[in-house]
C-alpha positions as CSV (number, residue, x, y, z in Angstrom):
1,X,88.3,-0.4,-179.3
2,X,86.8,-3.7,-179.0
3,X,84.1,-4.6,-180.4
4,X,82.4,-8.2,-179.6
5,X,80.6,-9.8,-182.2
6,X,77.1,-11.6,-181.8
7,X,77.2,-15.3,-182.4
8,X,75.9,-15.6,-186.1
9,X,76.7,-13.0,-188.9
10,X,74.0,-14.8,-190.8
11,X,74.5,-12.1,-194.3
12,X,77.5,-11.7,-196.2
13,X,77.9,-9.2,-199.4
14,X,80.9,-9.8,-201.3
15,X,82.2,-6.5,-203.0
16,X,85.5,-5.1,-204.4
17,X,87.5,-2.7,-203.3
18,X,87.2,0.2,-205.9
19,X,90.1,2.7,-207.0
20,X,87.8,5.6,-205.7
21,X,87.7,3.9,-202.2
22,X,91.2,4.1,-201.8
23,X,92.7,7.6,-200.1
24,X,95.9,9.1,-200.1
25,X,97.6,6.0,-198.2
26,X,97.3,3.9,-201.1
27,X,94.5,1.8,-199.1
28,X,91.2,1.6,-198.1
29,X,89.9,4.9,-196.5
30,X,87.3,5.2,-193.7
31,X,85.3,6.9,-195.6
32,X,84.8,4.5,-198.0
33,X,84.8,2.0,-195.4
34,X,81.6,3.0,-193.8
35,X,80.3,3.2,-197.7
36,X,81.0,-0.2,-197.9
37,X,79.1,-1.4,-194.8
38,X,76.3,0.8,-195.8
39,X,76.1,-1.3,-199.0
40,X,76.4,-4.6,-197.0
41,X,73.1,-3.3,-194.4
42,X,70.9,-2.9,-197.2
43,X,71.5,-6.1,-199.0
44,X,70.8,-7.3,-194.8
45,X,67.5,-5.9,-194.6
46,X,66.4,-6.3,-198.2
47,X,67.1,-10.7,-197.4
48,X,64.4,-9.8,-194.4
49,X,62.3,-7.7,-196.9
50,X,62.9,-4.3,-195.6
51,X,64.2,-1.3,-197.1
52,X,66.2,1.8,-194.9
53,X,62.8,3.7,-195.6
54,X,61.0,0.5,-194.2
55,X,61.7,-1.9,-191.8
56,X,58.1,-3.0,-191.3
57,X,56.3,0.4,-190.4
58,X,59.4,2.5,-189.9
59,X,62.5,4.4,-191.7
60,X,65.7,4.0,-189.8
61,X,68.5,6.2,-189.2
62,X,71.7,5.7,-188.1
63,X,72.7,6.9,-184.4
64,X,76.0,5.3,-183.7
65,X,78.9,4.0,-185.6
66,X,81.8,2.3,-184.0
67,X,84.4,0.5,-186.4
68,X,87.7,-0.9,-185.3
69,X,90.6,-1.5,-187.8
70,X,92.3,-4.7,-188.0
71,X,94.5,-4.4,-191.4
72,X,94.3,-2.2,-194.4
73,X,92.7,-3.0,-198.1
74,X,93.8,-2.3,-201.2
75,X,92.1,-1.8,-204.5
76,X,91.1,-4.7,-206.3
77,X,90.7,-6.9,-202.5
78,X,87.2,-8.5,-203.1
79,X,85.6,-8.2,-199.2
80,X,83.4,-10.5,-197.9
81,X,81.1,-8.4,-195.0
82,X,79.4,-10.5,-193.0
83,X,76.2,-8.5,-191.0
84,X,73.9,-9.6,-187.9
85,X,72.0,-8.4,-185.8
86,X,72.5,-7.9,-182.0
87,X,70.5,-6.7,-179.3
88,X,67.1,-5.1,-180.2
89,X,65.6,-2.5,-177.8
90,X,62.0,-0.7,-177.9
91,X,63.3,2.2,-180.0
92,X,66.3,1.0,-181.7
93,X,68.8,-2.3,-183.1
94,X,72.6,-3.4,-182.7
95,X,73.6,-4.4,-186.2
96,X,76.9,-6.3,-186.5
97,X,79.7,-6.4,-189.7
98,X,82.9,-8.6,-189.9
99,X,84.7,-7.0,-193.0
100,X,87.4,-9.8,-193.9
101,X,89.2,-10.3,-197.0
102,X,88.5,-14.1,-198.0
103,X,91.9,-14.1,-200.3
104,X,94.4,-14.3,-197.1
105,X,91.6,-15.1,-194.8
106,X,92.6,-11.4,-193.0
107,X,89.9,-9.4,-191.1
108,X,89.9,-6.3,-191.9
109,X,87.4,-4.3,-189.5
110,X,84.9,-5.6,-187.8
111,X,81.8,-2.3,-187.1
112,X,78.8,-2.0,-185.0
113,X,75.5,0.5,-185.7
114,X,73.0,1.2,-184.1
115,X,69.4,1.8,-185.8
116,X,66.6,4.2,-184.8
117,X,63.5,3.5,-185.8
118,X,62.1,6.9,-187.4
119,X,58.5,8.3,-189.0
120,X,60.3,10.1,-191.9
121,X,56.2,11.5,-192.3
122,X,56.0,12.9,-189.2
123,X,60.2,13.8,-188.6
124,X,59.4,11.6,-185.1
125,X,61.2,8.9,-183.4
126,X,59.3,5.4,-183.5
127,X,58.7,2.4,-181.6
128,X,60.6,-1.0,-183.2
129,X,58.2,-2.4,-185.1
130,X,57.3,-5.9,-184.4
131,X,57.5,-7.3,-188.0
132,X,61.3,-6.3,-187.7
133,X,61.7,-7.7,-183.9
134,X,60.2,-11.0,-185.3
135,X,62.5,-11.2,-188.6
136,X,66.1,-10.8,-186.9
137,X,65.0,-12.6,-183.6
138,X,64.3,-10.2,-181.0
């Protein structure tokens, strides 16, 4: 899988690879892996002043997730993930994440999801609200 990154990856969240994230392999598992970006996306929206629940009028939920290995992780590997955002339709965002490992300048994974804008009131898909389409550029 390729997965072409956007330009800029203006946001980066420095975190440590925990014993807990580690799996039977002795290295980073997915799971933990998609933890990890999860972490970084939040720390992304909050710089904009959004939350998951709010992104200026609407909660978002995750509809795709594509991540594509590039070496493993260990525990104790501080990980720099860098996040941007790509394209940004009428109902939903591209966000992007370079996972590398600043110590042996290795990259790691690099991921892409895509937000849907959701009324968690009314259970209903939403528009994408302008206050977010102005924040990240779109």
């Amino acid at each position: 899988m390729k997965i072409e990154l956007p330009g800029q990856l203006p946001y980066a969240a420095h975190l440590v690879v925990r014993i807990t994230d580690v799996n039977y392999g002795g290295h980073l598992g997915n799971d933990a892996l998609v933890s990890l970006l999860h972490e970084a996306r939040v720390g992304f929206l909050a710089q904009h002043g959004f939350t998951e629940a709010d992104c200026g009028g609407a909660g978002i939920v995750i509809s795709e997730l594509e991540v594509a290995y590039r070496a493993e992780a260990f525990q104790g590997d501080c990980l720099e993930i860098a996040v941007g955002a790509g394209s940004i339709g009428r109902g939903r965002a591209d966000l992007y994440y370079q996972v590398m490992r600043p110590a042996d300048a290795r990259e790691i994974a690099r991921a892409r999801t895509t937000l849907a804008f959701f009324d968690y009131t009314t259970r209903r898909p939403r528009r994408t609200p302008d206050a977010f389409r102005t924040a990240l550029g779109g």
